[in-house]
C-alpha positions in Angstrom: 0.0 0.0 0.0 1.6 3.3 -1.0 1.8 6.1 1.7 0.2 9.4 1.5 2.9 11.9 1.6 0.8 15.1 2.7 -0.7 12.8 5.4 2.8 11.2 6.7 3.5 14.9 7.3 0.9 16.1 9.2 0.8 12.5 11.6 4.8 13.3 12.3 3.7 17.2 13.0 0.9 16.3 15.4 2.8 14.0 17.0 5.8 16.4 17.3 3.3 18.7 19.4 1.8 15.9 21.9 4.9 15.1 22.5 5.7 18.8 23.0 2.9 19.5 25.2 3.4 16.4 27.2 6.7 17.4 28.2 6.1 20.7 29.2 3.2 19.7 31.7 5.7 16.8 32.9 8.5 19.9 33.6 10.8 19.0 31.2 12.2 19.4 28.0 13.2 23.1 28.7 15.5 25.7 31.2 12.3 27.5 32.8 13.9 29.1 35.7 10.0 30.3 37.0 9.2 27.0 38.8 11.7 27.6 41.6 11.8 29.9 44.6 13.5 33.3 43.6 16.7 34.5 45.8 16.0 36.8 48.7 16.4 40.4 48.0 18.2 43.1 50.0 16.6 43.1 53.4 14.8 45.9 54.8 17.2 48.9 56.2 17.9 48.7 60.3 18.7 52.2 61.8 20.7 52.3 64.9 22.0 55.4 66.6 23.9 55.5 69.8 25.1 58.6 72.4 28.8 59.3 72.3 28.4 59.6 75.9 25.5 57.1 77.6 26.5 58.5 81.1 26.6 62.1 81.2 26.8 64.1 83.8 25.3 67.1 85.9 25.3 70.1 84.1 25.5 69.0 80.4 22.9 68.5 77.3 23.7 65.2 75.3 22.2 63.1 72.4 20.6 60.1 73.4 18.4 57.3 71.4 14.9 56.5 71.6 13.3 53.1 71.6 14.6 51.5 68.4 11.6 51.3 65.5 13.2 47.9 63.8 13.2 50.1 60.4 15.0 53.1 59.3 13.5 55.6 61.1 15.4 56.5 64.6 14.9 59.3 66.8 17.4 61.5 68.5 16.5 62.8 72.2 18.0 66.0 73.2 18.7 65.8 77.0 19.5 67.3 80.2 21.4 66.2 83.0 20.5 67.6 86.7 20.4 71.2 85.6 18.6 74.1 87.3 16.9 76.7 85.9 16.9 75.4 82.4 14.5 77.8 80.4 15.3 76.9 76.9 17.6 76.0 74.2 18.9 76.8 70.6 21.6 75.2 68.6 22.3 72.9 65.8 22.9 69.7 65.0 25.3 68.4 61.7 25.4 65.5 60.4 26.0 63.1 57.0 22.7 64.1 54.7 23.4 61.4 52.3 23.1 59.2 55.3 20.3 61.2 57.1 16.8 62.5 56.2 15.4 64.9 58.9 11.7 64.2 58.9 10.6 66.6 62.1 10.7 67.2 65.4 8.0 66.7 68.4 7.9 68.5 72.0 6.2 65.8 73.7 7.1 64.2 76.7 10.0 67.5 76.9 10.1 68.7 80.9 9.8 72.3 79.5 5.6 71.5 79.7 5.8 71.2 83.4 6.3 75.0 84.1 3.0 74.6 83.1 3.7 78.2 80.6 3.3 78.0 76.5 6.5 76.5 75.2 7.9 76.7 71.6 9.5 74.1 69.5 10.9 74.2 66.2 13.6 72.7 63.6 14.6 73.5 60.6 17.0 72.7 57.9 19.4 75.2 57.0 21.2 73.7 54.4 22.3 69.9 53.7 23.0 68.3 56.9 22.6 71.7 59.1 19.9 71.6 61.8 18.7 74.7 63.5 16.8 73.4 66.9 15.0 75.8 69.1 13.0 74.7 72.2 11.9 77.4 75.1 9.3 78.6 77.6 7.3 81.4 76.0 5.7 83.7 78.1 5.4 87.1 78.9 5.5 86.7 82.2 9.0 85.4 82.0 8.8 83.0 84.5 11.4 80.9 86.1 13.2 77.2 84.3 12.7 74.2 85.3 14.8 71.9 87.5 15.8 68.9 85.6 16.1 66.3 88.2 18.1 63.3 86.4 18.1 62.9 82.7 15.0 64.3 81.2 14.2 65.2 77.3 14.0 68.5 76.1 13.0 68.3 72.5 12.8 64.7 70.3 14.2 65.1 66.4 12.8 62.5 64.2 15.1 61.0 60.9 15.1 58.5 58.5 18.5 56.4 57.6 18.8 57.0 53.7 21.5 54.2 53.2 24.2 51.3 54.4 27.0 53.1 56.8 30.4 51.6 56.5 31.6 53.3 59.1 29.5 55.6 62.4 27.8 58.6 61.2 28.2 61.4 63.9 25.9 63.8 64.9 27.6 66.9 66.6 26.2 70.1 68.0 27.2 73.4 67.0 26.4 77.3 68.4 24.6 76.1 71.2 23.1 78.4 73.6 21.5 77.8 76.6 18.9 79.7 78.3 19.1 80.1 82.6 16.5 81.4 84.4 16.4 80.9 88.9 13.7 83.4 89.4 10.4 84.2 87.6 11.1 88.1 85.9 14.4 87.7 86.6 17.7 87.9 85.0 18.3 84.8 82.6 22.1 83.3 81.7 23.2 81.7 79.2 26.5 79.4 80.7 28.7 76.8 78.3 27.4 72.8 79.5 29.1 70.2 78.8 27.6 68.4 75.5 28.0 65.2 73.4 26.4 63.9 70.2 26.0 60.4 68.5 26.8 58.1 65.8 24.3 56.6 63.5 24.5 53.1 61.6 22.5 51.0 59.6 22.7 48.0 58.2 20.8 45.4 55.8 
C-alpha cells in the first residue's frame, strides 16, 4: 500500500506537538527558571543610633536614642542632666545628609511643659545636613526654668536612615546656647554645659 505523503507529514507534526505539550506539563524538556523559589532580596534597612556619651553628667545637654523602630526611622533625644533653671535651648545639629533625612521634630514628653507656661519648639533645615533646633518657655511673664532632676528630654528630632553606613555617622552640636533662668522676671544666663552627640549606623 503506498503512503500518502501530505498525510505522513501532518501525523509526524501532530505527533511532534503531543509530544511537546506532554513534556512541558511533565516539567521538562526546557530551562524555565519560573518554577523555583527566587533568591532573597536586600533586606529591609535597620537604623541604629547611639550617644557618644551614655553617662553624662550634671550640668550637660547630650544626644541620646529612643526606643529603636526595627526600620529606618530612629529618633534622636536632646537631654538634660540635673540642671537648674533650664529655660530653653537653641543650637544645631550636623550630620551626613546622604546618610540622614530629617523628617521633624516633636515637644512631647519635653520637661519644658511642666512649668506649666506656653512653650515653643521648632527645627529647621538650613542647608544639607545643618539643623537649627530651638526649644523654650514662651511667656510674657518670664517665669522661672525648670529643675531637671536626672536625665530628662528636652525636644525629640525624628530622621530616616537613607543608606548602608560603613563606618558611624556622627551627629555633633554646634552654636549652642543655653537659656538660665532661677527666678520668675528675673535675670536669665546663658552658661557653656558640657555636650555630646552620637553616631548613626545602619545596616541590611
Amino acid at each position: 500500500m503506498k503512503k500518502h505523503p501530505i498525510r505522513s507529514r501532518v501525523f509526524s507534526v501532530a505527533l511532534l506537538v503531543a509530544v511537546g505539550v506532554l513534556a512541558s506539563a511533565c516539567g521538562g524538556g526546557g530551562s524555565d527558571s519560573g518554577g523555583g523559589t527566587p533568591p532573597p532580596g536586600p533586606g529591609p534597612l535597620v537604623a541604629t543610633f547611639v550617644a557618644q556619651n551614655s553617662s553624662p553628667g550634671a550640668n550637660s545637654m547630650n544626644m541620646a536614642p529612643a526606643t529603636p523602630t526595627g526600620g529606618a526611622a530612629f529618633t534622636v533625644l536632646v537631654q538634660f542632666t540635673q540642671t537648674n533653671d533650664v529655660f530653653g535651648a537653641g543650637f544645631r545639629v550636623t550630620f551626613d545628609s546622604t546618610k540622614a533625612q530629617f523628617i521633624g521634630e516633636s515637644g512631647t514628653g519635653s520637661f519644658l511643659e511642666s512649668s506649666g507656661a506656653t512653650t515653643f519648639y521648632n527645627a529647621n533645615l538650613e542647608g544639607p545636613g545643618e539643623l537649627k533646633v530651638a526649644a523654650t518657655i514662651q511667656d510674657a511673664s518670664m517665669p522661672a526654668g525648670v529643675d531637671v532632676a536626672g536625665t530628662q528630654t528636652l525636644i525629640a528630632l525624628n530622621f530616616m536612615a537613607l543608606d548602608v553606613t560603613t563606618t558611624p555617622v556622627a551627629f555633633n552640636f554646634t552654636n549652642v546656647e543655653i537659656q538660665i533662668c532661677p527666678t520668675a522676671g528675673g535675670v536669665c544666663t546663658t552658661p557653656t554645659l558640657t555636650n555630646s552627640g552620637g553616631m548613626l549606623m545602619a545596616a541590611r
